[in-house]
PyMOL Python script that loads the backbone (N, CA, C, O; Angstrom):
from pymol import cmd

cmd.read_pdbstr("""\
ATOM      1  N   UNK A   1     103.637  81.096 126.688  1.00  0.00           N
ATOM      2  CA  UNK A   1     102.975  81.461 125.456  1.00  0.00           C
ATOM      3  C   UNK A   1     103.388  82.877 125.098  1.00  0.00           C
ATOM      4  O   UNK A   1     103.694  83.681 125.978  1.00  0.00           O
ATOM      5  N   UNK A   2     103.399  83.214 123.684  1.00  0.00           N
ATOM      6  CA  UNK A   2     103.865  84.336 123.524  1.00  0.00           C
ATOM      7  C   UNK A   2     102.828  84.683 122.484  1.00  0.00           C
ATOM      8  O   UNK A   2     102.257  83.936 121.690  1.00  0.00           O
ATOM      9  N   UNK A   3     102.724  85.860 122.649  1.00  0.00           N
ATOM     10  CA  UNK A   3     101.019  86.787 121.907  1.00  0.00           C
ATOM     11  C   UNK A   3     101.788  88.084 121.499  1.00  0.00           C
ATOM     12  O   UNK A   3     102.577  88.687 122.228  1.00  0.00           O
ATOM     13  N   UNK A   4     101.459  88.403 120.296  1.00  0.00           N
ATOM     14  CA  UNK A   4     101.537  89.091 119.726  1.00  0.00           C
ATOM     15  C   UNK A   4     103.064  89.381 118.723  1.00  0.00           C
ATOM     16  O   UNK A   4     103.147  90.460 118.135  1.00  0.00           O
ATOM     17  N   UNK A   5     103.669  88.839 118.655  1.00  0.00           N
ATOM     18  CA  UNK A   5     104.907  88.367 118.118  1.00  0.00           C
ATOM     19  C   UNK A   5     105.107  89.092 116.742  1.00  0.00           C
ATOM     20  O   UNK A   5     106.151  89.711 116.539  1.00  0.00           O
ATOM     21  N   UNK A   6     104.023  89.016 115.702  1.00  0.00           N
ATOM     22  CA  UNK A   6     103.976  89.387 114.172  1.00  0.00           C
ATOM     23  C   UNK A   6     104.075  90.668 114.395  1.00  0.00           C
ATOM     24  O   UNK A   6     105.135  91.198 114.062  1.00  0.00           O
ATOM     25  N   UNK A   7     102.924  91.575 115.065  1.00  0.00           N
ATOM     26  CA  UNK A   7     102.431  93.087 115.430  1.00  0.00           C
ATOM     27  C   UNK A   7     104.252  93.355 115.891  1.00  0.00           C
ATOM     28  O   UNK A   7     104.973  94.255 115.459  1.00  0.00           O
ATOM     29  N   UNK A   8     104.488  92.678 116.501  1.00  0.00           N
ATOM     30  CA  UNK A   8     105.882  93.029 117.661  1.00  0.00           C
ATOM     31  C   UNK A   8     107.190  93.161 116.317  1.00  0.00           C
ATOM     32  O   UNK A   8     108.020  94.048 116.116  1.00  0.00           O
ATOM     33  N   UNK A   9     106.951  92.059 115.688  1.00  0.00           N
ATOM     34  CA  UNK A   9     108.093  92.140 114.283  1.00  0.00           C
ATOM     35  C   UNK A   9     107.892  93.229 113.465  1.00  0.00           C
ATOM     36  O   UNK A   9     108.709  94.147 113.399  1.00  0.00           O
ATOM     37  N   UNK A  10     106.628  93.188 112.690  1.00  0.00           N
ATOM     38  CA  UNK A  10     105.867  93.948 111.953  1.00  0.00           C
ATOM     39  C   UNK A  10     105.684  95.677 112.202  1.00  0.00           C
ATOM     40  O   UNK A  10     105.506  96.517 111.320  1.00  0.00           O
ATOM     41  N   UNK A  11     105.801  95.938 113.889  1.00  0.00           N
ATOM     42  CA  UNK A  11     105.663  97.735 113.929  1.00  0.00           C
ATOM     43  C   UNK A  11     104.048  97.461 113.939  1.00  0.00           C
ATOM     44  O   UNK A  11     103.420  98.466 113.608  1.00  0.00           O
ATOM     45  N   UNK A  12     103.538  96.743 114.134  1.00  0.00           N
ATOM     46  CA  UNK A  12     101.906  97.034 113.755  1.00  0.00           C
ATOM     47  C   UNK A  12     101.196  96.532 115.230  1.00  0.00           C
ATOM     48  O   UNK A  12     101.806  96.128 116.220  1.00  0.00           O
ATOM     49  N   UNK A  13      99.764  96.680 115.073  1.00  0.00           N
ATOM     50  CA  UNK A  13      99.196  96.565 116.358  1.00  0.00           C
ATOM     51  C   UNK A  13      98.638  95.179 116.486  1.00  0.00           C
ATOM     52  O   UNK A  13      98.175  94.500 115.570  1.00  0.00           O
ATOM     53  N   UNK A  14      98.731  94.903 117.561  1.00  0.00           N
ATOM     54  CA  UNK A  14      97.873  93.232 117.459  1.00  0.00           C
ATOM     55  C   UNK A  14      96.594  93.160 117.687  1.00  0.00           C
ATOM     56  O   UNK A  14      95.777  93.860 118.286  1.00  0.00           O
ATOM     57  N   UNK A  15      96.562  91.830 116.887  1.00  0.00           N
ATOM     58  CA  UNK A  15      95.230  91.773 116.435  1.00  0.00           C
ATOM     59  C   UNK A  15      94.716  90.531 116.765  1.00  0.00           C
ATOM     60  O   UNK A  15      93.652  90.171 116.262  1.00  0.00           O
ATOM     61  N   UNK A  16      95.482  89.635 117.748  1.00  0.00           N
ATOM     62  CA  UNK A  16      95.053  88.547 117.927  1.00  0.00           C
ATOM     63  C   UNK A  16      94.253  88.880 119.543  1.00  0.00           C
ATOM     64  O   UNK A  16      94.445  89.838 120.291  1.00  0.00           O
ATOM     65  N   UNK A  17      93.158  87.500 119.744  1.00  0.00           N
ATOM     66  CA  UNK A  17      92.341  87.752 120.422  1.00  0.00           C
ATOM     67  C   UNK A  17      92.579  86.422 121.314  1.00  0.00           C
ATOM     68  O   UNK A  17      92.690  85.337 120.742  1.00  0.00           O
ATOM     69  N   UNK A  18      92.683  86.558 123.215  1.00  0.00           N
ATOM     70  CA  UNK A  18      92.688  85.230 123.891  1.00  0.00           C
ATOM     71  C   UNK A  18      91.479  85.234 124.301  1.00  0.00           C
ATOM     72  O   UNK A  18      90.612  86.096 124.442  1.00  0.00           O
ATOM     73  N   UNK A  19      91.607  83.486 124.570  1.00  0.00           N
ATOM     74  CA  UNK A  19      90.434  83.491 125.917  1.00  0.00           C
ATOM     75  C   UNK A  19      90.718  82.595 126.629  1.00  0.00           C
ATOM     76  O   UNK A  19      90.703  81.434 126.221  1.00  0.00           O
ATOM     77  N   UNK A  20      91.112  82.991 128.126  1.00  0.00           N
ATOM     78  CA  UNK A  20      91.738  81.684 128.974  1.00  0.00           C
ATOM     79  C   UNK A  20      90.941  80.819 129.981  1.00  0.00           C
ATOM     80  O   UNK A  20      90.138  81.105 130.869  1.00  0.00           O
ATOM     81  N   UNK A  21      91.368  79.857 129.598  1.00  0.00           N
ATOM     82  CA  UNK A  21      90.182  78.387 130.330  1.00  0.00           C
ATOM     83  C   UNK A  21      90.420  78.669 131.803  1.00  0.00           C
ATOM     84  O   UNK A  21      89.459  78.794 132.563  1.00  0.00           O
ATOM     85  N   UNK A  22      91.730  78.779 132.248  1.00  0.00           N
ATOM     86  CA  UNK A  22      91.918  78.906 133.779  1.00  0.00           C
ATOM     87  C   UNK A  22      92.237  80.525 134.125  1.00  0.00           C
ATOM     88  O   UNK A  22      92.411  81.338 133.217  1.00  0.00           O
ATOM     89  N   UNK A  23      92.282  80.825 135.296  1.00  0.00           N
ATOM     90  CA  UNK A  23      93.488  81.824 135.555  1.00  0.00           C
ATOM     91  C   UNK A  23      94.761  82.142 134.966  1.00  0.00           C
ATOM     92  O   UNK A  23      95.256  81.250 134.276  1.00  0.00           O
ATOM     93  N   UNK A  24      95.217  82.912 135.053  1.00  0.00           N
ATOM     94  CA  UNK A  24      96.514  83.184 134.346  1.00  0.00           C
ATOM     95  C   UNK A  24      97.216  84.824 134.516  1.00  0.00           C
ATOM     96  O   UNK A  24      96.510  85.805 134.747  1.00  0.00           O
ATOM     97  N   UNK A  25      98.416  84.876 134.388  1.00  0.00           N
ATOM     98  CA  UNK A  25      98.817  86.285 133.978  1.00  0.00           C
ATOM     99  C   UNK A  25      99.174  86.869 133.162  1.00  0.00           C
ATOM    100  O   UNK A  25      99.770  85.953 132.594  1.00  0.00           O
ATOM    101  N   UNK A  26      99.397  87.998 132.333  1.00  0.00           N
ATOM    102  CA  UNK A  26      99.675  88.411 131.395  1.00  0.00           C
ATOM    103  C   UNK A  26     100.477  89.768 131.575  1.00  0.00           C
ATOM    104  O   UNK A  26     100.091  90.855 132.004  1.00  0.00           O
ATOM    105  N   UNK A  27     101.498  89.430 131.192  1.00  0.00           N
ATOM    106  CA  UNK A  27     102.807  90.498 130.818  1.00  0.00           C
ATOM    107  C   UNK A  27     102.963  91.291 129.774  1.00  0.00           C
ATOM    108  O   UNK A  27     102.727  90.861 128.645  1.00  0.00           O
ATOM    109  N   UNK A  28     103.335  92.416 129.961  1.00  0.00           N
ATOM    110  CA  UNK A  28     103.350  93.227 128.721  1.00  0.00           C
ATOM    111  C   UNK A  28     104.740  93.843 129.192  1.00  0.00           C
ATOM    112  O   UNK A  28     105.035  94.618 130.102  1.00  0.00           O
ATOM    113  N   UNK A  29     105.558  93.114 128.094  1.00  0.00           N
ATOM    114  CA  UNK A  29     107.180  93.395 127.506  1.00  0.00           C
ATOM    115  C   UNK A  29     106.849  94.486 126.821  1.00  0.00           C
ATOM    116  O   UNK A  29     105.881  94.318 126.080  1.00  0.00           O
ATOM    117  N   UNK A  30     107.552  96.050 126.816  1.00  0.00           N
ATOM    118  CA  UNK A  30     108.024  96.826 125.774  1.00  0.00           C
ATOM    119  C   UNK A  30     108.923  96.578 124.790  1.00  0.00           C
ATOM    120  O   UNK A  30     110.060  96.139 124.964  1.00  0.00           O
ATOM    121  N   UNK A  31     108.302  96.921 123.526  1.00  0.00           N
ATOM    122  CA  UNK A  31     109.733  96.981 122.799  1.00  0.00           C
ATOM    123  C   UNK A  31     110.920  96.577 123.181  1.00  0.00           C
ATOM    124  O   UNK A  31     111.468  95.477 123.120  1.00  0.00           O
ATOM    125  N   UNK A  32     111.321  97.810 123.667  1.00  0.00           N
ATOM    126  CA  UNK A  32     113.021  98.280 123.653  1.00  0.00           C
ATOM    127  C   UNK A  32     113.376  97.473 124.590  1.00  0.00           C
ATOM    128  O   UNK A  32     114.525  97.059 124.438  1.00  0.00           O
ATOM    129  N   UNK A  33     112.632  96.942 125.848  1.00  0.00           N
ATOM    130  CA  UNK A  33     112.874  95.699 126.578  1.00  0.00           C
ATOM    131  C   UNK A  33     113.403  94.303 125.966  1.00  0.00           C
ATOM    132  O   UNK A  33     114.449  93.654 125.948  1.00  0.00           O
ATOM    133  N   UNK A  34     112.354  94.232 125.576  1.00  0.00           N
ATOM    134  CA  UNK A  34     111.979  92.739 124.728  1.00  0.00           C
ATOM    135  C   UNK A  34     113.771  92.726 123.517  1.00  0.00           C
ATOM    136  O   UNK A  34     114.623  91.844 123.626  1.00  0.00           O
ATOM    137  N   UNK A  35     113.845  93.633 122.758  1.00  0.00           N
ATOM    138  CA  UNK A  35     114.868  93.751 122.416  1.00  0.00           C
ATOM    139  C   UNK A  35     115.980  93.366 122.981  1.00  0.00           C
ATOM    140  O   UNK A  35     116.760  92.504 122.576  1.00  0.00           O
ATOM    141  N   UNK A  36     116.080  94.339 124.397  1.00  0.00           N
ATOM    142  CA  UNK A  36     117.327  94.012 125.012  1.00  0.00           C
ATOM    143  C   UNK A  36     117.517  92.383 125.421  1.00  0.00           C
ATOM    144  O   UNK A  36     118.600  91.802 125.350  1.00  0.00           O
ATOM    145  N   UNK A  37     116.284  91.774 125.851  1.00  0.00           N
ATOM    146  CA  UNK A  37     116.531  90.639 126.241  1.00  0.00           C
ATOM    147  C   UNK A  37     116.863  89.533 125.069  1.00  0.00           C
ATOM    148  O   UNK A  37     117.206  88.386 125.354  1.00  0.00           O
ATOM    149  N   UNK A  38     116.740  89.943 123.900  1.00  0.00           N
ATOM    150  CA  UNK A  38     116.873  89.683 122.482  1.00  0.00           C
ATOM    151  C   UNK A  38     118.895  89.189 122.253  1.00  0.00           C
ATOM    152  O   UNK A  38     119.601  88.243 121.904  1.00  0.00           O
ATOM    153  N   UNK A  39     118.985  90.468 122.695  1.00  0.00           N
ATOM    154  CA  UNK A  39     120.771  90.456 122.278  1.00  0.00           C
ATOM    155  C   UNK A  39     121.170  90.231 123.607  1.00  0.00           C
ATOM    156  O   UNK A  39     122.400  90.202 123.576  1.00  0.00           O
ATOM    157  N   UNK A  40     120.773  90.056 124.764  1.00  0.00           N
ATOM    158  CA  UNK A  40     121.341  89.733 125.730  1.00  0.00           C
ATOM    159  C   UNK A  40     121.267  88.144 125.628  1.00  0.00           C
ATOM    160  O   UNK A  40     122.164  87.388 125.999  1.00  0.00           O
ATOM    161  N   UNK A  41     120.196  87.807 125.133  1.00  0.00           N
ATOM    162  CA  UNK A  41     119.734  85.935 125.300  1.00  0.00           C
ATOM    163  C   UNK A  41     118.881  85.577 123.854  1.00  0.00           C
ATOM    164  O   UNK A  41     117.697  85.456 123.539  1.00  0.00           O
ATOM    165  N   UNK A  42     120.555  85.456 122.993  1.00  0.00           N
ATOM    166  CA  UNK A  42     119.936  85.373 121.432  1.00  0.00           C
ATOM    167  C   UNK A  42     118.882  84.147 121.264  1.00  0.00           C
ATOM    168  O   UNK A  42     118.151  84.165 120.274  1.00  0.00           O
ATOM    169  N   UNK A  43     118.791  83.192 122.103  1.00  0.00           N
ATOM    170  CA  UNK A  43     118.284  81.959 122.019  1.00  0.00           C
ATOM    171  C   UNK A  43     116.511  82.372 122.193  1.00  0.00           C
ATOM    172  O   UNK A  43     115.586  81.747 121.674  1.00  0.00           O
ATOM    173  N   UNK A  44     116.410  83.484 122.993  1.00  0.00           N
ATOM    174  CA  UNK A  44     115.007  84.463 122.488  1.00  0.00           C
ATOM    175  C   UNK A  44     114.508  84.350 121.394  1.00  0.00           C
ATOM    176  O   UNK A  44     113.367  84.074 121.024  1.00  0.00           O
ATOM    177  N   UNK A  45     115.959  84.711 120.586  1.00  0.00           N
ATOM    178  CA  UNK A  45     115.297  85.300 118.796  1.00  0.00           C
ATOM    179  C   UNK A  45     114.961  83.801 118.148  1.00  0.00           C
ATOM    180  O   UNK A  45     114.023  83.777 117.351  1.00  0.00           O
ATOM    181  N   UNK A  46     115.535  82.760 118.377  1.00  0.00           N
ATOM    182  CA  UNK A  46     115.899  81.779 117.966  1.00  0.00           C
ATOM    183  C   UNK A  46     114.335  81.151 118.502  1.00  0.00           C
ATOM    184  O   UNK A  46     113.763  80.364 117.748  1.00  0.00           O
ATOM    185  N   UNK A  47     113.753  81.491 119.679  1.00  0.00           N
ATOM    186  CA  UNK A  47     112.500  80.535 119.904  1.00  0.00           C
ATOM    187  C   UNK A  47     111.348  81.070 118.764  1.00  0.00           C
ATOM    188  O   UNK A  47     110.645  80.401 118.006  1.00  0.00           O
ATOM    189  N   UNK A  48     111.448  82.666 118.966  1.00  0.00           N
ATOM    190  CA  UNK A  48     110.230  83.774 118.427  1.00  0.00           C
ATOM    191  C   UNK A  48     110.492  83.197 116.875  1.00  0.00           C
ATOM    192  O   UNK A  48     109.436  83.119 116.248  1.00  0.00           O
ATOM    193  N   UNK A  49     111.607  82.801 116.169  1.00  0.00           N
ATOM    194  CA  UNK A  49     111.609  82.204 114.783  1.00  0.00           C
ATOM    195  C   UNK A  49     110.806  80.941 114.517  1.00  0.00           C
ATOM    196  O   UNK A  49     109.915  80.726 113.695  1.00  0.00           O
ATOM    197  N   UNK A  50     111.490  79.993 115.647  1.00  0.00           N
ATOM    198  CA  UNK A  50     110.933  78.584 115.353  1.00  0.00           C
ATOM    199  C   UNK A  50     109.120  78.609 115.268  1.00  0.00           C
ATOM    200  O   UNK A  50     108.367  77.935 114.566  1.00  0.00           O
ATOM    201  N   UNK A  51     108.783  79.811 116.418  1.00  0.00           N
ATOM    202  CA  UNK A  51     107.215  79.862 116.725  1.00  0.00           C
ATOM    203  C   UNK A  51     107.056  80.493 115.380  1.00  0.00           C
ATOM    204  O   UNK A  51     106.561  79.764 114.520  1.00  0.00           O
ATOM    205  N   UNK A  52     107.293  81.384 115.128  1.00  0.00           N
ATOM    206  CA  UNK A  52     106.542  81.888 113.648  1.00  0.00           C
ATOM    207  C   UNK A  52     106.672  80.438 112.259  1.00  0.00           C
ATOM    208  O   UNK A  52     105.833  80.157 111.403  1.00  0.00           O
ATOM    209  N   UNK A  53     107.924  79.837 112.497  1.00  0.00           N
ATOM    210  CA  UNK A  53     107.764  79.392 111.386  1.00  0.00           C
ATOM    211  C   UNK A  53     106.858  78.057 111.794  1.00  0.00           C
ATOM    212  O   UNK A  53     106.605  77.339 110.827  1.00  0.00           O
ATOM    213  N   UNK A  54     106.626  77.861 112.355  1.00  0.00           N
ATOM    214  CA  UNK A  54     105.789  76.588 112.890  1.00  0.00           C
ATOM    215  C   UNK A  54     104.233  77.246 112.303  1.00  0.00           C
ATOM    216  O   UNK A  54     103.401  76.590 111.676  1.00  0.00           O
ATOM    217  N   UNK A  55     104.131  78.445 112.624  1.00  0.00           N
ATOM    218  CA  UNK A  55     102.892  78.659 112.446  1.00  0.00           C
ATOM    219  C   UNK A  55     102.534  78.882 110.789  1.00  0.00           C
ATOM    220  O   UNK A  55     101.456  78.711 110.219  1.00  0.00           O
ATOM    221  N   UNK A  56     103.836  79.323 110.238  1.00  0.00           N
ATOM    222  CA  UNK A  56     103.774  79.534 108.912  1.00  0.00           C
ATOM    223  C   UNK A  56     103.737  78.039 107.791  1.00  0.00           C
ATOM    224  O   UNK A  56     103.479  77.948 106.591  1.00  0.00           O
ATOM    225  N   UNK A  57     104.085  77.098 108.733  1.00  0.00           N
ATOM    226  CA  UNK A  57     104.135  75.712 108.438  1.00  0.00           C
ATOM    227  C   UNK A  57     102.396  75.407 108.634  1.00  0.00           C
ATOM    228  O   UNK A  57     101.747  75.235 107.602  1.00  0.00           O
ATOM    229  N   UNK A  58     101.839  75.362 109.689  1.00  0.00           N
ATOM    230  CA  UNK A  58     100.856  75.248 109.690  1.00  0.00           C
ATOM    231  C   UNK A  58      99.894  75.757 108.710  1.00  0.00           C
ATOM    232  O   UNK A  58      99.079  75.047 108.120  1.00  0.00           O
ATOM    233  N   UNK A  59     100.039  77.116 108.553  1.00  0.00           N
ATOM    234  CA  UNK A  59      99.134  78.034 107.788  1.00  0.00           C
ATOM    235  C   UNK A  59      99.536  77.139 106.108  1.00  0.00           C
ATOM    236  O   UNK A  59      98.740  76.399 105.530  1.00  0.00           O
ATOM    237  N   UNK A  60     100.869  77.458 105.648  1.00  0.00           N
ATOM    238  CA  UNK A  60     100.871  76.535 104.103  1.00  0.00           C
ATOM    239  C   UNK A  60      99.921  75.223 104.228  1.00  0.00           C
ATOM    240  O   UNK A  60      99.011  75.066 103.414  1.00  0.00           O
ATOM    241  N   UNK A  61     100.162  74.256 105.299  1.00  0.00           N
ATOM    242  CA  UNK A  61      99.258  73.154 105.179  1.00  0.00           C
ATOM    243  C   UNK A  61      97.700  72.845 105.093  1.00  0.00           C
ATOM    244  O   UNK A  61      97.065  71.933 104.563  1.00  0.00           O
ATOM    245  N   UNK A  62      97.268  74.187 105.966  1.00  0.00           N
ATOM    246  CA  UNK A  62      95.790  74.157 105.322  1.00  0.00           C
ATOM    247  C   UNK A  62      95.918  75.068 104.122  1.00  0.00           C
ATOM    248  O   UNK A  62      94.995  74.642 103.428  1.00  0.00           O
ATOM    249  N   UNK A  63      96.555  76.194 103.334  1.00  0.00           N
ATOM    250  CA  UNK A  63      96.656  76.448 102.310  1.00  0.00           C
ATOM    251  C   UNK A  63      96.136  75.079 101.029  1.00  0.00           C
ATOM    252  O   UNK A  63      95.292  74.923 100.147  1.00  0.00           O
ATOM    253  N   UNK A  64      97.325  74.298 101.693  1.00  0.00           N
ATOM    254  CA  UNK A  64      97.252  73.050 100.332  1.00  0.00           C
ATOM    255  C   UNK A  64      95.927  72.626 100.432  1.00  0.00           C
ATOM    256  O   UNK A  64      95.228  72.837  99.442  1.00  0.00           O
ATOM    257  N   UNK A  65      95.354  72.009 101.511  1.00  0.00           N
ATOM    258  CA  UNK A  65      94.385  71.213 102.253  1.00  0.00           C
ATOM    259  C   UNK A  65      93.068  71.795 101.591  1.00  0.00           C
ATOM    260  O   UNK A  65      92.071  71.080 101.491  1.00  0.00           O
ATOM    261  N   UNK A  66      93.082  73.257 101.089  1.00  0.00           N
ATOM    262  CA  UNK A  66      91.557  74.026 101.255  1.00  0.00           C
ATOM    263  C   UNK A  66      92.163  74.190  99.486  1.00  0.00           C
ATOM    264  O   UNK A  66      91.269  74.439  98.678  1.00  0.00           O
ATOM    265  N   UNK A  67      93.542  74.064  98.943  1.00  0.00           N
ATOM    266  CA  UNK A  67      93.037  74.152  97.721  1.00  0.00           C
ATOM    267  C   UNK A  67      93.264  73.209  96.478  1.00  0.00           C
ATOM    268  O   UNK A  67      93.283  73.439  95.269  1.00  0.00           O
ATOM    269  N   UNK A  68      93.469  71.797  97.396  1.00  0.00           N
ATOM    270  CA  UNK A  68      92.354  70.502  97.073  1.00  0.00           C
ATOM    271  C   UNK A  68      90.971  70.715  97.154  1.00  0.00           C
ATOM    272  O   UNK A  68      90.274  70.971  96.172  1.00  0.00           O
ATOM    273  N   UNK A  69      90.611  70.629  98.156  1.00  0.00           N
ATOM    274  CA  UNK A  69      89.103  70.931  98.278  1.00  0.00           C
ATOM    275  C   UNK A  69      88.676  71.622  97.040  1.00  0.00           C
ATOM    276  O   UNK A  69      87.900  70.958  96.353  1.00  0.00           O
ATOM    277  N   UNK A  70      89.011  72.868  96.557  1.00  0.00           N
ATOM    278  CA  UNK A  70      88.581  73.789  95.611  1.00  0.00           C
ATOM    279  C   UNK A  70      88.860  73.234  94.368  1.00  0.00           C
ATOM    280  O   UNK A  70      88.373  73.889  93.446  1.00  0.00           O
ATOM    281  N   UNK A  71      89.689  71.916  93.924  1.00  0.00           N
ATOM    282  CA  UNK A  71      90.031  71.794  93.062  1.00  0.00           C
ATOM    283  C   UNK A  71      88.801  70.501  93.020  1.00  0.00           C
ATOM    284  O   UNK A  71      88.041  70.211  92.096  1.00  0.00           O
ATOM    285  N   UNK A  72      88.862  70.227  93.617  1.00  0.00           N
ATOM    286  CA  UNK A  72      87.659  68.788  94.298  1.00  0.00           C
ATOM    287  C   UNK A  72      86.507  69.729  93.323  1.00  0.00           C
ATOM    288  O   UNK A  72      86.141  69.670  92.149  1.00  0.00           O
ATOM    289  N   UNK A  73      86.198  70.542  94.417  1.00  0.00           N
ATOM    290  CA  UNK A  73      84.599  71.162  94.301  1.00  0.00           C
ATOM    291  C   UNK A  73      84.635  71.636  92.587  1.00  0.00           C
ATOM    292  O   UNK A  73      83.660  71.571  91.838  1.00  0.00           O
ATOM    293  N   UNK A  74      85.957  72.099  92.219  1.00  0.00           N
ATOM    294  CA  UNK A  74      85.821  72.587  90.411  1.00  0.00           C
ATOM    295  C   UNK A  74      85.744  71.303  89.401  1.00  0.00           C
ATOM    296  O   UNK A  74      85.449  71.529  88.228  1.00  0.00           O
ATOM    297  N   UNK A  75      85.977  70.081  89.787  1.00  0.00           N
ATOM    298  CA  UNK A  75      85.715  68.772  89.070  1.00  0.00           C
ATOM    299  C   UNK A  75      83.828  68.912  89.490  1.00  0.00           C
ATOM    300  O   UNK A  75      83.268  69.067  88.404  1.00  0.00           O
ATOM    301  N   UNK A  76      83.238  68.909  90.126  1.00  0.00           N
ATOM    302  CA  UNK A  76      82.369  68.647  90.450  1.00  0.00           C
ATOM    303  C   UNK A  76      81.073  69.886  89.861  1.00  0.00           C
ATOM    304  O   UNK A  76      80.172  69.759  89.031  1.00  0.00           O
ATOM    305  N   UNK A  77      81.393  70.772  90.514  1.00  0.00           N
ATOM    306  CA  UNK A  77      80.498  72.197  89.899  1.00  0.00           C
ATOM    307  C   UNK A  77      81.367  73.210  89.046  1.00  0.00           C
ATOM    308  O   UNK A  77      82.596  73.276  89.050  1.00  0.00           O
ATOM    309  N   UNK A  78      80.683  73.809  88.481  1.00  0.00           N
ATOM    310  CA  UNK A  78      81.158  74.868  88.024  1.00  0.00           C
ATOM    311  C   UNK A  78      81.367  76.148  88.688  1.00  0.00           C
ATOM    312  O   UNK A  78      80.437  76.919  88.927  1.00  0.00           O
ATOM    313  N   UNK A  79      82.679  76.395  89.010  1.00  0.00           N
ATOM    314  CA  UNK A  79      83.412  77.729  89.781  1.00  0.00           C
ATOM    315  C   UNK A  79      84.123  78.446  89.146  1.00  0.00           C
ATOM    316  O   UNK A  79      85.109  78.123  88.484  1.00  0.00           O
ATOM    317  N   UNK A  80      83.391  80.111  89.400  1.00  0.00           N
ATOM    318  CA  UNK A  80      84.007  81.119  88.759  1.00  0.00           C
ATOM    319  C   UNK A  80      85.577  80.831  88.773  1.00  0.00           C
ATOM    320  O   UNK A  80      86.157  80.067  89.545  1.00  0.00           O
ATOM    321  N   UNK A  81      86.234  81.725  87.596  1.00  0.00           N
ATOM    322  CA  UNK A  81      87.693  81.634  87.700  1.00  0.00           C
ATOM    323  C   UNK A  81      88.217  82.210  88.914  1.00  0.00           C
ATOM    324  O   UNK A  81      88.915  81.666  89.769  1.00  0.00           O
ATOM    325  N   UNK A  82      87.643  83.757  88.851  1.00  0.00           N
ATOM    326  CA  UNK A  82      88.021  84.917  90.228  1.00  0.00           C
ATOM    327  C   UNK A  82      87.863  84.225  91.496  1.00  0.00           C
ATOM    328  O   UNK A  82      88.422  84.806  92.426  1.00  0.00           O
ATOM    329  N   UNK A  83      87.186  83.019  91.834  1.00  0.00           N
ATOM    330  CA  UNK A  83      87.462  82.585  92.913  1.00  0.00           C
ATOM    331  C   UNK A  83      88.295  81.704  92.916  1.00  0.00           C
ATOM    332  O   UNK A  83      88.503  81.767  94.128  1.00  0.00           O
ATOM    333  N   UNK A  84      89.158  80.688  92.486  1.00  0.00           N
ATOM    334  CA  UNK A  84      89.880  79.936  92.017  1.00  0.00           C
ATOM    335  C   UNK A  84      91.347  80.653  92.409  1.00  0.00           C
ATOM    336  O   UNK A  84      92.228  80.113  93.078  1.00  0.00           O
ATOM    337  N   UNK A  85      91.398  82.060  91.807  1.00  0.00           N
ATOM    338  CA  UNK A  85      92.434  83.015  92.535  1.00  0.00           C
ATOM    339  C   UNK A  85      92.906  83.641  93.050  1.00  0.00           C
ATOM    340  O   UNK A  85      93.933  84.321  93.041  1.00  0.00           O
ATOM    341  N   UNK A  86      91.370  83.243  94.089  1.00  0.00           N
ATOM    342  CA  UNK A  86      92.159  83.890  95.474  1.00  0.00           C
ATOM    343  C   UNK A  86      93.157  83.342  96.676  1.00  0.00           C
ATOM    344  O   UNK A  86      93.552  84.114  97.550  1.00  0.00           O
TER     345      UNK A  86
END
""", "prot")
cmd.dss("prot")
cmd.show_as("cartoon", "prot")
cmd.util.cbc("prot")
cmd.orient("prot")
């Protein structure tokens, strides 16, 4: 599993939160490490892509999913516009 990936692309701090059912360990890659192992074993960069875009796949699909729903709920009641665009 790999945690923190966006913060790691991004320059920013992470913000995601675990909680593990069993035991486990947890590694903390630096940067300039993580890098090197990057251009040493491009197939690295190539997993850290597929995982983001999987997740970015995921995230569009409840996108659509929640704005049916909203389009559902605006046939039905009356909903401000300003929420409609968010």
């Amino acid at each position: 599993m790999f945690i923190g990936e966006m913060a790691f692309l991004l320059n920013d701090r992470r913000s995601a939160t675990i909680l593990a059912v069993e035991n486990g360990k947890l590694l903390r890659i630096p940067k300039s490490a993580f890098l090197n192992l990057i251009r040493k074993n491009p197939h690295y960069g190539i997993f850290l892509s597929k995982l983001l875009a999987q997740r970015l796949l995921r995230q569009t699909q409840k996108t659509i999913k929640l704005s049916s729903k909203l389009n559902e709920l605006k046939s039905i009641i009356e909903i401000p516009d300003y929420i409609s665009e968010v």
